[in-house]
N, C-alpha and C positions, 0 to 999 in steps of 0.2 A: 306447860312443859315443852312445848314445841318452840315457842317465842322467848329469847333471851335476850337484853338490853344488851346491843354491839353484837350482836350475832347474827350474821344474816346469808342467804343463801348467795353466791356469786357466781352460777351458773345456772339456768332454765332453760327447756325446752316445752315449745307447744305447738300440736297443730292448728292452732285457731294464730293466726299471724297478722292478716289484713283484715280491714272489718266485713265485713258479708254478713247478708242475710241467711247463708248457711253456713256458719262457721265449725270448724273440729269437722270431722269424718263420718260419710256415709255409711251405717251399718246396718244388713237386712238380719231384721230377726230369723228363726226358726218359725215354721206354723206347726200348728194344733201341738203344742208341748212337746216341739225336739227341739234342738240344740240350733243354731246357725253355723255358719263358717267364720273363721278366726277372721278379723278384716285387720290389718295392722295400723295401728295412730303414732306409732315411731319407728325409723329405721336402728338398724346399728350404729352408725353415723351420726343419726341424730343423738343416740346417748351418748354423750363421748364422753363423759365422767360418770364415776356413782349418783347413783338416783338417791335421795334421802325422804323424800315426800313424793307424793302421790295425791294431784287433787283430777278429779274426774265427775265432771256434766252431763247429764243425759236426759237429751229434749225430743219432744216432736211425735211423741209416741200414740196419743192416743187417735180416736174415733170417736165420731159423734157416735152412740147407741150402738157401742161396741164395747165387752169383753178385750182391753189389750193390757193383760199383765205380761211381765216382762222379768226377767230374770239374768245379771250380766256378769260374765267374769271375765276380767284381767289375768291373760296371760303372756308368758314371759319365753324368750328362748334365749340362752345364754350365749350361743356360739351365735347367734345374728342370723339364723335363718329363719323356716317358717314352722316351726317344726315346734308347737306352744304346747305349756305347761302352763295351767292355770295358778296361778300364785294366790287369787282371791277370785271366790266363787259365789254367786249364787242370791247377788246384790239386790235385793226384791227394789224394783226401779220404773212400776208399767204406772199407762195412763198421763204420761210425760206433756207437758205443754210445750210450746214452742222453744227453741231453745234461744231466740233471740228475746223471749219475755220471761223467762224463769224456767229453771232446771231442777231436775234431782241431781243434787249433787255429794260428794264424799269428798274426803282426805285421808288417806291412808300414808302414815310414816316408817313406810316401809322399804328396806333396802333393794335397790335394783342394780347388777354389776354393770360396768360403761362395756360397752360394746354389744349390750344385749339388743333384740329388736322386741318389740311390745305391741300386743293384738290385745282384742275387745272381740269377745261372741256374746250374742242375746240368744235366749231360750222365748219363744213368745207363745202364747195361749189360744190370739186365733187364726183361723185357718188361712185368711186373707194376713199376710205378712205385714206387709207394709215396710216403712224403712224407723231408723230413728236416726238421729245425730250425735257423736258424740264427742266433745272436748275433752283434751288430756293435759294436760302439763305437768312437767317430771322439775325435780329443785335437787341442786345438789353441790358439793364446795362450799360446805356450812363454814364461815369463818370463827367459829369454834364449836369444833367438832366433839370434843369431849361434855359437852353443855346442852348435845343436842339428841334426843332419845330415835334412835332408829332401830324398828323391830326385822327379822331376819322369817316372820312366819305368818299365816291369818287362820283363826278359824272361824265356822259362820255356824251359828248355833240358830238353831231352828229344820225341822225337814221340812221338807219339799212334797207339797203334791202338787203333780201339773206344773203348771209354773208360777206359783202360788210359793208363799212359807207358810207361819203358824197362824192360824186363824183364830182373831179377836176383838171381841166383844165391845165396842164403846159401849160407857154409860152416857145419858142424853142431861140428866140434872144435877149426876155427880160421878166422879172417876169410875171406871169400868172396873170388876172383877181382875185380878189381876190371875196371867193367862202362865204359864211354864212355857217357858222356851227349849229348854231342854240343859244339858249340864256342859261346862268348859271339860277339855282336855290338859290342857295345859295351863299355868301361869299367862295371862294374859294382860295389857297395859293402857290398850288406846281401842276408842269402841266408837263404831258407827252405826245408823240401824237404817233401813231398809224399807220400806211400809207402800202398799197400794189396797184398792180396793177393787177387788175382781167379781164384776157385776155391769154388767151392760148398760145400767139406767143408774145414775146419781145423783141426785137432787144436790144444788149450793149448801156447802156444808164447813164449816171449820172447824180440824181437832186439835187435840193438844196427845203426845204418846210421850211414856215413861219408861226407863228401863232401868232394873234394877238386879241383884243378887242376892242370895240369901234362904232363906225357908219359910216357913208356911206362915211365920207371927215374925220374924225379923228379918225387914231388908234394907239394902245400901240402896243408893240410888246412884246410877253410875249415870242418864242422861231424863234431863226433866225439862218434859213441855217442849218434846219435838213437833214444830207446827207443820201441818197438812190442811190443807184448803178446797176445793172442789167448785169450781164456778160453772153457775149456770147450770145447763142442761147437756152441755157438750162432753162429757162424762172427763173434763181436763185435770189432771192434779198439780198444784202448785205447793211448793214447799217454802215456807215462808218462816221468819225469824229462826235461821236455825243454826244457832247459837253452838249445838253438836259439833260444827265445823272445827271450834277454839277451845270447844269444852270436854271433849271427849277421854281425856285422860281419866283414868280410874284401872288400880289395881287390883284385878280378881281371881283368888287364886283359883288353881287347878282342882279342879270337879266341884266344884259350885254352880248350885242351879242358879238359872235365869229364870226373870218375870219379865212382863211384858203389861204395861193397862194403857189405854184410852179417853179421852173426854171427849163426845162432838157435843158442840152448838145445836144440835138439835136432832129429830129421833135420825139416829143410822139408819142406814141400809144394809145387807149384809154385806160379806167379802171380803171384809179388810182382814189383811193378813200381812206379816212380817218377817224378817231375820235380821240378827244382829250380828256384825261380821269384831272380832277382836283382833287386835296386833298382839303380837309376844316375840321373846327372843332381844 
């Protein structure tokens, strides 16, 4: 739904320009589960048309035998100042490996007016902050605009503890219990999901996560076999085949619950926890 044959965006903006071993923008999280400060990855200037897509990178986060979930929202301030509105919250993103080797990344098609400026804050879990890096790039001047779905809203389903979302359960030799996320608000369109594991010690591990809607005996599946990987002992998470980026369209209407399941390669650990962010509008 996003990708139309002769359609294509004729304006981009990104902070990652030249190549570098630190590419996209500097951001310090929050410690011990508050919020950071707003850090801006676009000026007003730099929007100078509508924004129609949204993709967003986020590397560099973790700690060897460290706790670092991480929590990010995109916000927005229309008049170009500094003065942010989170537009989309609450992006479950810790444990992040470099960002020059693999990122947690997203796409959101969502609309941004031209002259707005756009910040990124991280909510982080431990006490020692640390920094993370984050790439943005904004798309917009769809050369057919009427072909091309852009939502006006997000919601992110799942609570929050700490800076953590819904905590669940892999299965180790067949798909996990499948866990409630909690219920949509609105009519929703375009869906991304969020996932880390908050837990200091991680052994090499690779999953597979599901998301779907529906009730207790029938559900849809709206993103299947989003991969997460854990190397080594350095507690890093890598986000691997993830297909969500292209596939993420699915229709779910307003107040329908979410589910949430799991597979690892081998027995889990605990921790792993998610949210799933939706477009509408």
């Amino acid at each position: 739904m996003l990708a139309n044959r002769g359609n294509r965006y004729n304006w981009t903006f990104s902070n990652y320009t030249t190549p570098s071993a630190t590419p996209g923008t500097s951001v310090v999280p929050g410690a011990s589960n508050a919020e950071g400060a707003w850090t801006q990855v676009a000026t007003a200037g730099n929007i100078a048309y509508d924004v129609e897509l949204i993709y967003i990178a986020i590397g560099g986060g973790n700690t060897t035998a460290n706790d670092k979930s991480h929590l990010l929202d995109i916000g927005v301030d229309p008049a170009g100042g500094t003065s942010y509105t989170a537009v989309i919250s609450n992006i479950v993103c810790g444990q992040s490996q470099a960002i020059t080797t693999g990122q947690c990344q997203f796409v959101f098609p969502l609309r941004i007016k031209a002259g707005s400026s756009v910040a990124v804050r991280v909510q982080g879990s431990n006490a020692t902050a640390g920094t993370v890096r984050v790439v943005a790039k904004f798309y917009g001047r769809s050369s057919e605009p009427s072909e091309r779905m852009v939502g006006s809203f997000s919601e992110t389903i799942g609570a929050i503890t700490n800076s953590g979302g819904v905590s669940v359960t892999p299965g180790s030799t067949a798909e996990g219990a499948w866990t409630s996320l909690g219920t949509t608000t609105n009519a929703l369109w375009w869906w991304q999901l969020g996932m880390q594991c908050s837990n200091g010690t991680i052994t090499a591990m690779y999953l597979t996560f599901d998301l779907a809607y529906g009730d207790a005996t029938n559900k849809v599946m709206i993103i299947e076999n989003k991969h997460l990987g854990f190397y080594g002992t350095a507690e890093i998470a890598a986000w691997l085949y993830d297909t969500s980026m292209i596939e993420g369209f699915c229709y779910v209407p307003g107040g329908s619950n979410l589910y949430v399941r799991a597979h690892c390669s081998t027995t889990p650990v605990t921790g792993f926890n998610v949210t799933a962010i939706g477009i509408g509008g």
